[in-house]
C-alpha positions as CSV (number, residue, x, y, z in Angstrom):
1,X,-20.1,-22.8,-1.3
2,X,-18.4,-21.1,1.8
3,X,-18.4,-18.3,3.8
4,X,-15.2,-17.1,5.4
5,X,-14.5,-14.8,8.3
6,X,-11.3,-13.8,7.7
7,X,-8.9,-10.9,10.0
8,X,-7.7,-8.6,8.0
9,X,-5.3,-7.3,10.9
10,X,-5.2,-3.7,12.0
11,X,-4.4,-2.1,8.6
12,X,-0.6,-2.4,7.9
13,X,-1.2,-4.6,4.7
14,X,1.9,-6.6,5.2
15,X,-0.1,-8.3,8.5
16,X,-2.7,-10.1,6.9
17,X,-2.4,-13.7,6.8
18,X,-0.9,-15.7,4.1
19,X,-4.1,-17.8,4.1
20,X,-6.4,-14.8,4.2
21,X,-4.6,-13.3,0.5
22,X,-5.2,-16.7,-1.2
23,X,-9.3,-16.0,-0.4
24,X,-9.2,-12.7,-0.9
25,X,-7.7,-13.7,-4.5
26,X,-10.0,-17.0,-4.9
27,X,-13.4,-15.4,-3.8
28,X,-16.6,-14.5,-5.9
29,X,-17.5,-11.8,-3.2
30,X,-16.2,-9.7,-1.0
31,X,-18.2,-8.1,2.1
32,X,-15.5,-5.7,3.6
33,X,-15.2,-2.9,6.9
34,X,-13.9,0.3,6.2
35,X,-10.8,-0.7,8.4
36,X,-8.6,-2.5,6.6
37,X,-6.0,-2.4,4.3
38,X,-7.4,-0.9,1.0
39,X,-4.1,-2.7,-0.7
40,X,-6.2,-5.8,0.3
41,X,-8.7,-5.2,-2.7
42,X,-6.6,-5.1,-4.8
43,X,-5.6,-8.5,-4.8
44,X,-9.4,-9.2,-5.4
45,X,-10.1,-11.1,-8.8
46,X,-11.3,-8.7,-11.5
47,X,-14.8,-10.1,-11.5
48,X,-15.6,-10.3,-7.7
49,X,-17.8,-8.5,-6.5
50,X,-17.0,-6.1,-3.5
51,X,-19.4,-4.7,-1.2
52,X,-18.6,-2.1,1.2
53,X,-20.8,-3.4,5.0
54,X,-18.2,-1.2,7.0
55,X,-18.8,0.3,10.1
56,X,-16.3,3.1,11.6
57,X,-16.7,5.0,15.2
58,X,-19.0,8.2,14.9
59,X,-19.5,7.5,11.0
60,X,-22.2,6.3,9.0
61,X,-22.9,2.4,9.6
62,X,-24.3,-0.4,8.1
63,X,-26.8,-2.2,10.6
64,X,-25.7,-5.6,11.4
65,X,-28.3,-7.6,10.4
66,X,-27.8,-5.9,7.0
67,X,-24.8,-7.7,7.0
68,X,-25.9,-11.2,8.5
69,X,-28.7,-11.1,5.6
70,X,-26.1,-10.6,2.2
71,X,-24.1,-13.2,4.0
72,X,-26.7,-15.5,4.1
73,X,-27.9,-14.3,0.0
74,X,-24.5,-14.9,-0.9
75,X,-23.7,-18.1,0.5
76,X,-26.8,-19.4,-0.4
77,X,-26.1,-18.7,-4.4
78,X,-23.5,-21.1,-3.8
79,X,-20.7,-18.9,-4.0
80,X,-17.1,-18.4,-1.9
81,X,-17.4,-15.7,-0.1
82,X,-15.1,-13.5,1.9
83,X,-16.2,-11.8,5.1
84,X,-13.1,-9.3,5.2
85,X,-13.2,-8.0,9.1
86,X,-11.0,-5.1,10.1
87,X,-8.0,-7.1,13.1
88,X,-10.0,-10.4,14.3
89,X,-13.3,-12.0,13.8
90,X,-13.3,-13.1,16.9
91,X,-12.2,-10.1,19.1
92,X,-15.0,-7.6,19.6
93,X,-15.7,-8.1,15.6
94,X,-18.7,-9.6,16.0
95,X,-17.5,-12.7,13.8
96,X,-19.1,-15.3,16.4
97,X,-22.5,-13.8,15.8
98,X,-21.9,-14.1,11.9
99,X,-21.0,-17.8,12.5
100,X,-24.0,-18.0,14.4
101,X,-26.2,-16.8,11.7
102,X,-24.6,-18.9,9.3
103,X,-25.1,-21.9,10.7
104,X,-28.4,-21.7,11.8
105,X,-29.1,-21.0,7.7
106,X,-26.4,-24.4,7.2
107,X,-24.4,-22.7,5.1
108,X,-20.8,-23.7,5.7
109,X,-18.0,-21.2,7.1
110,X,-14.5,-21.5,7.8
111,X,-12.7,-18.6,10.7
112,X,-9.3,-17.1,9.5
113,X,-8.0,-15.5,12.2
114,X,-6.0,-11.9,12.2
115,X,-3.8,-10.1,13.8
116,X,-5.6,-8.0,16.5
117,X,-4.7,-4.8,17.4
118,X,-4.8,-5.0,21.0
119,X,-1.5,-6.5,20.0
120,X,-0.3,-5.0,17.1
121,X,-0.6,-1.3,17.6
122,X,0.8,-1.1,21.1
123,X,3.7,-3.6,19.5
124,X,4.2,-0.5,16.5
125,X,4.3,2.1,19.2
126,X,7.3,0.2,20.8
127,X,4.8,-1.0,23.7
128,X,4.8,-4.8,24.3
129,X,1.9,-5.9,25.9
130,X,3.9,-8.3,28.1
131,X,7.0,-8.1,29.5
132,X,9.2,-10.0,32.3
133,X,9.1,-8.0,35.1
134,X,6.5,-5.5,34.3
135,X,3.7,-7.6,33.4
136,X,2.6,-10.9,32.9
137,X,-1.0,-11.1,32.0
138,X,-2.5,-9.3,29.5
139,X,-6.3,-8.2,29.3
140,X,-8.7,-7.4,26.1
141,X,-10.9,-5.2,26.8
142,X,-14.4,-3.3,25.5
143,X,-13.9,0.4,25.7
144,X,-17.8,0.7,23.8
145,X,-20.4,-1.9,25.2
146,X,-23.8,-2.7,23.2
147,X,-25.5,0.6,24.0
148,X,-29.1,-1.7,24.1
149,X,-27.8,-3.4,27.6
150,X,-29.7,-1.6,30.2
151,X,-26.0,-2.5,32.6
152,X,-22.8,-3.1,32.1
153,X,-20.9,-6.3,31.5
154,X,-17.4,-4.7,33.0
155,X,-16.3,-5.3,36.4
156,X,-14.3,-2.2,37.1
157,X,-13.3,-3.3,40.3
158,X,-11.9,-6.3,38.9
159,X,-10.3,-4.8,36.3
160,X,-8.8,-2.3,38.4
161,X,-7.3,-5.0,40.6
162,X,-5.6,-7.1,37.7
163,X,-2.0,-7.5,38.1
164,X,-0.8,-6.6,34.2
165,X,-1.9,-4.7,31.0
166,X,-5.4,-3.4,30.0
167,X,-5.8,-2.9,26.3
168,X,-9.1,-1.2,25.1
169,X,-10.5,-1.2,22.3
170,X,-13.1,1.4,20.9
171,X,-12.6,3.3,24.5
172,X,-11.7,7.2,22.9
173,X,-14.8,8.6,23.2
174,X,-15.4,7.0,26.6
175,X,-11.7,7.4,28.1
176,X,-12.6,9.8,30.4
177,X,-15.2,7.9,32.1
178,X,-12.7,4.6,31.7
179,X,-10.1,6.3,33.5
180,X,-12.3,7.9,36.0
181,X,-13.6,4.0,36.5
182,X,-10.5,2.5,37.1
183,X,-9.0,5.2,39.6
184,X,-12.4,4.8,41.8
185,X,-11.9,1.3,41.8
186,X,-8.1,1.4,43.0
187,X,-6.3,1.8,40.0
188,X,-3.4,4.2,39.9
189,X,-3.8,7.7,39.2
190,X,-0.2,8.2,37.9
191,X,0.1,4.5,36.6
192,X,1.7,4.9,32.9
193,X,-1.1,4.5,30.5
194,X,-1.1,5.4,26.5
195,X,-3.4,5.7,23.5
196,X,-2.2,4.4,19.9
197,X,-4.1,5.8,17.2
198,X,-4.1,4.1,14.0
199,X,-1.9,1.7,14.9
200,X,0.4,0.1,12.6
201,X,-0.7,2.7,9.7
202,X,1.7,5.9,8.2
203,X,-0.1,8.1,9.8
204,X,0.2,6.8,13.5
205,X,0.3,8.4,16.5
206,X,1.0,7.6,20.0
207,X,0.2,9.8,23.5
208,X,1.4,8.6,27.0
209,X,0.5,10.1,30.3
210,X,-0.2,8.9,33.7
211,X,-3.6,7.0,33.6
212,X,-5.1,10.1,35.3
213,X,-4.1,12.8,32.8
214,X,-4.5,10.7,29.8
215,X,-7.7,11.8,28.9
216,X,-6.6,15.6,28.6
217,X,-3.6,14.7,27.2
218,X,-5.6,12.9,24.3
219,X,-8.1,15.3,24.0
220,X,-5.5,17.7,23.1
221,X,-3.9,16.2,21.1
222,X,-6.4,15.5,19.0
223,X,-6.6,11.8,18.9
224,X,-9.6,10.1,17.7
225,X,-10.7,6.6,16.6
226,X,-10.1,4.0,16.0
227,X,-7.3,3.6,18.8
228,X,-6.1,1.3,21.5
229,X,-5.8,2.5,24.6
230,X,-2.8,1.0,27.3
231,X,-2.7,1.0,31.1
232,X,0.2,-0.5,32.7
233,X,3.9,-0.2,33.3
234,X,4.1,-1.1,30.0
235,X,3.2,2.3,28.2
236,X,6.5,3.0,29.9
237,X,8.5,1.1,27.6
238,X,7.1,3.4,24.6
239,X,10.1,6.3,24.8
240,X,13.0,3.8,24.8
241,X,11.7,1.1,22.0
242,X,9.4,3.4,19.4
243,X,10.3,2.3,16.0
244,X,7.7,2.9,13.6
245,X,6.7,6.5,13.9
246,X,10.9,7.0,13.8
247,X,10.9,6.2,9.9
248,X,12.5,8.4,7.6
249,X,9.0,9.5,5.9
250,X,7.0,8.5,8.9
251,X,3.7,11.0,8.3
252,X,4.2,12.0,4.6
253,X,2.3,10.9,1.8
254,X,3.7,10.2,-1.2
255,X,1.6,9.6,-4.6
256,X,3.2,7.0,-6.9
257,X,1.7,7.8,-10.7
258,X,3.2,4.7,-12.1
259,X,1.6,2.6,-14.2
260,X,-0.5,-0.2,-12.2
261,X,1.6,-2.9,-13.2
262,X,5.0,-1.3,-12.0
263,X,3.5,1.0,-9.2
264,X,3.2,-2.0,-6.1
265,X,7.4,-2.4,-5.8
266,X,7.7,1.3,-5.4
267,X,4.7,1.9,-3.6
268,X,5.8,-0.7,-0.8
269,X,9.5,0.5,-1.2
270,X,7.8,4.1,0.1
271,X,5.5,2.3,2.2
272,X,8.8,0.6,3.9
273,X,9.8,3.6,5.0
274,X,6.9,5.2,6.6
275,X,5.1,6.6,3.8
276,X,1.6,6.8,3.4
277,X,1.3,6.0,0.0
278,X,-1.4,6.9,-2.8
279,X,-1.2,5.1,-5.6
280,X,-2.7,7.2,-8.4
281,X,-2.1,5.5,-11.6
282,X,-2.8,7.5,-14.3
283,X,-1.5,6.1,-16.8
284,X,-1.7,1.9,-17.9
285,X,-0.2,-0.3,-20.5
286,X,-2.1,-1.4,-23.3
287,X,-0.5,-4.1,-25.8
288,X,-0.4,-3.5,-29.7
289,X,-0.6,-5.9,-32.3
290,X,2.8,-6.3,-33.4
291,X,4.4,-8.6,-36.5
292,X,7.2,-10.1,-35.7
293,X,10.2,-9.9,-37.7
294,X,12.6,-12.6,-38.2
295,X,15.2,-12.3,-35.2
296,X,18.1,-14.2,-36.2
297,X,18.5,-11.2,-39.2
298,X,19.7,-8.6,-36.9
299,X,22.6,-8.2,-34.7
300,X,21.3,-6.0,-32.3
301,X,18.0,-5.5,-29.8
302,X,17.0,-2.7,-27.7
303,X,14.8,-2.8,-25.2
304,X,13.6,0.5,-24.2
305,X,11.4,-0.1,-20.9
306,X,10.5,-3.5,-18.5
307,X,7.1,-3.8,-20.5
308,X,8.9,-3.9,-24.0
309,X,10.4,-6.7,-22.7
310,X,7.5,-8.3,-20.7
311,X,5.9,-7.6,-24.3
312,X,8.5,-8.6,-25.9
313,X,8.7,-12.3,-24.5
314,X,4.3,-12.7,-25.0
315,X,5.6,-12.6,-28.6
316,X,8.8,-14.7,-28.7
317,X,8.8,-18.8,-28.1
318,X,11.6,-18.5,-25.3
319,X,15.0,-17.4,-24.5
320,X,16.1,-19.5,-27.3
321,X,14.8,-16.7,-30.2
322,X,17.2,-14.0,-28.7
323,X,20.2,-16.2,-29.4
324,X,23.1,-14.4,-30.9
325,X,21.7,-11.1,-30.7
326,X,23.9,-8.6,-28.7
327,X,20.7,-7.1,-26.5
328,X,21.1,-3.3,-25.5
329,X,18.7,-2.1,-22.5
330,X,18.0,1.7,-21.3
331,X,18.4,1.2,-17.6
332,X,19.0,-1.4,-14.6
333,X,15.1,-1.8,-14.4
334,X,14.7,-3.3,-17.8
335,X,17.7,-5.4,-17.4
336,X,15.6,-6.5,-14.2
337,X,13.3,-7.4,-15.5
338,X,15.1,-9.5,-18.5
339,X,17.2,-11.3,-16.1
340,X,14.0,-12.5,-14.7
341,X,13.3,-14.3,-17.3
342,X,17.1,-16.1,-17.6
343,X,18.8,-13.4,-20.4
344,X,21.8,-11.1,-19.1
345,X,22.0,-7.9,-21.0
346,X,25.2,-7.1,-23.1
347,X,24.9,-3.5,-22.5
348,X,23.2,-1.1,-19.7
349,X,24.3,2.4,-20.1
350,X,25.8,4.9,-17.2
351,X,22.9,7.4,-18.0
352,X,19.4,5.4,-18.2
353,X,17.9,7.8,-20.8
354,X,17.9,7.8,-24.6
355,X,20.9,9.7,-24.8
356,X,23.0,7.5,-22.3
357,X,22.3,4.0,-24.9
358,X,23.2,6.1,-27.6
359,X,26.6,6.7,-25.9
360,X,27.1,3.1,-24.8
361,X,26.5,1.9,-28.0
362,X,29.1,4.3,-29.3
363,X,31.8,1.8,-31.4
364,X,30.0,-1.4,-31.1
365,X,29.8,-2.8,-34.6
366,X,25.8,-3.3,-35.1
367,X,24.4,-3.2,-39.4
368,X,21.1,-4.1,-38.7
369,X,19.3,-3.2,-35.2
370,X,15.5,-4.1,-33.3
371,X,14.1,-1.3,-31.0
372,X,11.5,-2.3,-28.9
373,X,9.4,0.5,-27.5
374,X,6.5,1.8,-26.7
375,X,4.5,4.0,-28.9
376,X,4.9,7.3,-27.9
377,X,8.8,6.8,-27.1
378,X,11.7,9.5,-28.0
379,X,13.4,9.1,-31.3
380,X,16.4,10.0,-30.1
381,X,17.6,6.5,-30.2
382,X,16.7,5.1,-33.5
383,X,17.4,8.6,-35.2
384,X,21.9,8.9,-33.8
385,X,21.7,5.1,-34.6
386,X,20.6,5.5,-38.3
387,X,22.8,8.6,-38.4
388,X,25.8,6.0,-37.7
389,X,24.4,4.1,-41.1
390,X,22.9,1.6,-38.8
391,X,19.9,0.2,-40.5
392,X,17.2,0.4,-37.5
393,X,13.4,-1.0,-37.1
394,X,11.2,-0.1,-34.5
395,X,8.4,-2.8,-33.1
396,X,6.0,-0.7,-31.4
397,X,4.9,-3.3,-28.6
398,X,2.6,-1.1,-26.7
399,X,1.4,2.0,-25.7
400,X,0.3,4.3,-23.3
401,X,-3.6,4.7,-22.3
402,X,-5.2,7.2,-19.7
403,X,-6.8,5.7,-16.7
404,X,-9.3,7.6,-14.8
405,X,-8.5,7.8,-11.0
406,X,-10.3,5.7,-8.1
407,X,-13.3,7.7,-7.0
408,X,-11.0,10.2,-3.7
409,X,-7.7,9.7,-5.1
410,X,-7.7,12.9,-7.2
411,X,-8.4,14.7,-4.3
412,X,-5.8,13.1,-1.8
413,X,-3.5,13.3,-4.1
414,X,-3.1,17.0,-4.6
415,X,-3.5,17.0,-1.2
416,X,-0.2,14.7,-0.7
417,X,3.7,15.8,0.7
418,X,4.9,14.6,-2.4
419,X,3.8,13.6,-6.1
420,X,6.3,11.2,-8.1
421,X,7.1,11.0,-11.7
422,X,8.8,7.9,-13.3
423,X,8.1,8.9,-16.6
424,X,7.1,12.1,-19.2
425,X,3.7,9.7,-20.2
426,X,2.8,9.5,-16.4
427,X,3.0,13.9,-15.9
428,X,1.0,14.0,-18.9
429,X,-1.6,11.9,-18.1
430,X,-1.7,12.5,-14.1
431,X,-2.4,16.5,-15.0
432,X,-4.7,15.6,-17.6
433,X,-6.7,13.4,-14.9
434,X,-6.6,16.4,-12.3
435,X,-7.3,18.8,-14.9
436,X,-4.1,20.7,-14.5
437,X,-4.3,21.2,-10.9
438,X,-0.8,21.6,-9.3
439,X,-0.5,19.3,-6.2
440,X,0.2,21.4,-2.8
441,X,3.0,18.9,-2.2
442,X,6.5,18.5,-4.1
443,X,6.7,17.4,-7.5
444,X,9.2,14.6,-7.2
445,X,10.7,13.3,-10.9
446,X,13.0,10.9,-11.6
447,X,15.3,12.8,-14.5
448,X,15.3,15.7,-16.6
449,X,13.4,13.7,-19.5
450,X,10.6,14.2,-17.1
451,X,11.1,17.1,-16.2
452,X,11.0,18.7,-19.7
453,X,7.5,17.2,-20.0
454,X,6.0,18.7,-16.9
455,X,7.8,22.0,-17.7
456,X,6.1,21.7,-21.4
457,X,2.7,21.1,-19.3
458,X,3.8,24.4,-17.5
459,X,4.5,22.5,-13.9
460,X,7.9,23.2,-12.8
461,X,9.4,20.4,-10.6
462,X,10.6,21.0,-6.9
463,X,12.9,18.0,-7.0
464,X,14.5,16.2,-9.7
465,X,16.5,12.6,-8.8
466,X,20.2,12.2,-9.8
467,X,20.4,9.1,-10.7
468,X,17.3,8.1,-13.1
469,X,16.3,4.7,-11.5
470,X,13.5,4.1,-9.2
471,X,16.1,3.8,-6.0
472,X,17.1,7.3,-7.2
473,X,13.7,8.5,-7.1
474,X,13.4,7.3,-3.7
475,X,16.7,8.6,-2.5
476,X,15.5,12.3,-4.0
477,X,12.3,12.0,-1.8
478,X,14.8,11.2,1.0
479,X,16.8,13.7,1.2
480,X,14.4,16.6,0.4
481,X,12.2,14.7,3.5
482,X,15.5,14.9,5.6
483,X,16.0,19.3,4.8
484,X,12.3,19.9,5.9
């Protein structure tokens, strides 16, 4: 039985602690802000139980001692429990009041700590915090004070007089009266100042004026929380070392329609590049009971898909059934995934479709041959081989299943830049799930087998990929992104 107040960092999933996933994945609940990294659920066990205590500026909130009180119920059922707080606990997260409420009911807590993003989003907007010659101190402050203290705990004067960087938190709404603060109290009217909204996530944005323009400057350009706000030479240093809003699909959104189990690599390959990425999975994998045929009796295995082959080795002993078997795969992603388990394909064709096999196979001597597949596969492949003579069985391993879409994602994802198809089963089951809605965005797919299934649904793509792989698919989003 613990409680931990774990950082979540500012939002970019790839910042939170190495010692904050193993919790997340460990813990029987979950008590989670609205400001971090959704991705950061998912790693959640099956069975925990997540509960949503998130507060966001202006929105609806979730009264603290709401909060203190299910930490306190779930700790005391003896269970591990994982207070997920958006940056910190312990900068203006109101962890240290937790861990007082904790112990004073003697249940036993551990602090993880995160990355803030007094740090982090100045750092994303090409803004270090510190730097030789322009500043050497660093100060984190409260842009939104408890609103119950009849005075406030800020000493403009002295923060108006400190040699080095100011970074406020929760200060949007209030920048106005900040700035007007500091300036009475000595501060630089045309001192280089900045606001970082939604640092270190796709969507991003960064404004920089002299400390007494920034407010208008914000204001019209729309910027709203959460954000950091800079003062200090520093905000300078934005224009010459901006990175992350410079991605290639910095502010698109791309909606990945992949099957859960293959949609995380290309989600964070998108993601990688600037992406803001939905993942609207559609479509899952659901195994079959399959008989197993003696192995050793034919001389050739195909292996249609990475799941017939993650199927495929649930069912075998090890490597050592596939011995002496010439093993045929449709693409560079299945023989991925079989090297990963130690076996180097024979064959891989040029073209990763049905089609392409059937070519690559063309004059290799094969009487009796296993094709692994999935359910609803294309015939085309055991139908030219048998039309060789080639004596051909198919072991249906698995099949496709509709899954409905997370409670939003519908609606964000016809709302996306650009909607990406990996296969004919994920179209079909992504427009059955939006009930035949077209997205406003691109329809992104990764061959013309795809393509002939969304055209049979009556969607006609806007981009098709040249070369049928998952890197192709990426590369097609690329270089529509680049002529818009």
């Amino acid at each position: 039985m613990t409680v931990y107040l774990v950082g979540a960092g500012p939002g970019d999933p790839g910042l939170l602690t190495v010692r904050g996933l193993e919790l997340i994945r460990s813990a029987d609940v979950i008590l989670h802000d609205k400001l971090i990294p959704w991705e950061a659920l998912r790693e959640a066990r099956a069975d925990a139980e997540l509960i949503d205590v998130g507060k966001i500026g202006g929105g609806k909130q979730v009264p603290q001692d709401v909060t203190n009180a299910l930490l306190v119920e779930k700790g005391q059922e003896g269970k591990d429990v994982v207070r997920l707080k958006g940056g910190d606990p312990f900068v203006f997260g109101r962890g240290g009041e937790e861990a007082q409420v904790l112990r004073a009911a003697g249940i036993p807590f551990e602090v993880v700590p995160g990355v803030t993003s007094g740090i982090a989003g100045p750092a994303y907007a090409g803004i270090p915090v510190t730097q030789r010659h322009v500043s050497a101190a660093v100060a984190f402050v409260t842009g939104h004070e408890d609103p119950s203290k009849p005075d406030t705990m800020l000493d403009w004067a002295a923060l108006a007089a400190f040699p080095g960087t100011l970074a406020l938190y929760m200060g949007v709404k209030a920048l106005p009266r900040i700035a007007s603060a500091l300036i009475e109290h000595g501060r630089h009217a045309d001192e280089p100042a900045a606001v970082v909204q939604r640092g270190t996530l796709p969507d991003q944005r960064t404004v920089t004026a002299p400390l007494g323009e920034l407010p208008d400057v914000a204001k019209a350009a729309g910027i709203k929380a959460p954000a950091i706000i800079i003062v200090g030479g520093v905000a300078d240093l934005h224009d010459e070392i901006a990175w992350f809003e410079d991605r290639p699909l910095a502010g698109k959104t791309v909606v990945v329609t992949r099957a859960k189990a293959q949609a995380s690599a290309l989600a964070d390959r998108f993601r990688a590049l600037g992406a803001a990425v939905i993942e609207a999975p559609a479509i899952g994998i659901s195994p079959l009971p399959v008989d197993l045929p003696d192995l050793s009796s034919f001389d050739l295995l195909c292996l249609t898909s990475p799941n017939a082959v993650a199927r495929l080795f649930e069912l075998i002993r090890d490597a050592r059934d596939l011995a002496g078997l010439k093993i045929a795969v449709i693409g560079p992603g299945t023989a991925s995934a079989l090297r990963d388990r130690g076996i180097e394909p024979d064959i891989v064709p040029e073209r990763f479709v049905g089609e392409g096999l059937l070519e690559a196979l063309e004059g290799v001597d094969v009487r009796r041959a296993l094709i692994a597949r999935a359910r609803d596969a294309r015939d085309v492949l055991p139908d030219g081989l048998r039309a060789r003579g080639v004596e051909v069985e198919v072991l249906t391993t698995y099949e496709a299943v509709a899954e409905p879409l997370r409670d939003g994602v519908r609606e964000a994802a016809l709302e996306a830049d650009y909607v990406t198809f990996a296969s004919g089963s994920s179209g079909r089951y992504f427009f059955d799930a939006v009930d035949g809605a077209r997205p406003q965005g691109r329809i992104v797919t990764i061959g013309p087998t795809t393509s002939g299934v969304l055209r049979d649904l009556g969607v006609e793509p806007d981009v098709e990929a040249e070369v049928q792989t998952p890197d192709g698919l990426i590369a097609a989003v690329l270089a529509d992104a680049a002529q818009r």
